[in-house]
C-alpha positions in Angstrom: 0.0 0.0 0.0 2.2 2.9 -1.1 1.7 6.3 -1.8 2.0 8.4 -5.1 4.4 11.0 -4.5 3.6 14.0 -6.8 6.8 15.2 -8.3 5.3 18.1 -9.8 3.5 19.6 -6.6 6.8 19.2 -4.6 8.6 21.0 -7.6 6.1 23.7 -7.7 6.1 24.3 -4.2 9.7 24.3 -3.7 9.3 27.1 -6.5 6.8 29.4 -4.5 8.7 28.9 -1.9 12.0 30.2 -3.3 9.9 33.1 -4.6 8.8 34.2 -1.5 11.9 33.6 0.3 13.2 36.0 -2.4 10.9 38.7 -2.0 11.8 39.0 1.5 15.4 38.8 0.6 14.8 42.2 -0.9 12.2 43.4 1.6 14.4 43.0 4.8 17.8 44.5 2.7 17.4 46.9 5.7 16.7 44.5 8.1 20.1 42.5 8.4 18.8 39.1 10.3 16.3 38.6 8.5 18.2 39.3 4.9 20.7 37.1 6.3 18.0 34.4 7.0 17.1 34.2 3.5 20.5 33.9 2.4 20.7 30.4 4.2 17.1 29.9 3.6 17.3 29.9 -0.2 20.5 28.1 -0.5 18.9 25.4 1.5 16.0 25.6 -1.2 18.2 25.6 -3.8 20.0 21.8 -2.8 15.9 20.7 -2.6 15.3 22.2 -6.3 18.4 20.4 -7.7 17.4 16.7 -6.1 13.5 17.8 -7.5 14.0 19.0 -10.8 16.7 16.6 -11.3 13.5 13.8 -11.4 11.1 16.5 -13.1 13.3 16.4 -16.1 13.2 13.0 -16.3 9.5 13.0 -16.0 9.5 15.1 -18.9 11.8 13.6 -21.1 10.2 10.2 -20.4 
């Protein structure tokens, strides 16, 4: 009894993520924690998107 695991959805929110954690990237420029946060945050979110779109590209190509 396994689960589906819906490469795509994990892909697009990895995505909306990242854009958000962008966004305030730029919002808190002034606001050095929190600018700093993001940093870490979206380099974090960039090793998930490489592992994800890795297998969404397959997907595709397949």
């Amino acid at each position: 009894m396994s689960k589906q695991i819906d490469i795509k959805k994990i892909h697009s929110k990895i995505q909306l993520m990242k854009n958000t954690a962008e966004e305030l990237e730029q919002l808190g420029k002034n606001f050095p924690a929190l600018s700093r946060n993001m940093v870490r945050i979206l380099a974090s979110l960039k090793m998930l998107e490489i592992n994800i779109s890795d297998v969404v590209n397959l997907e595709r190509d397949n």
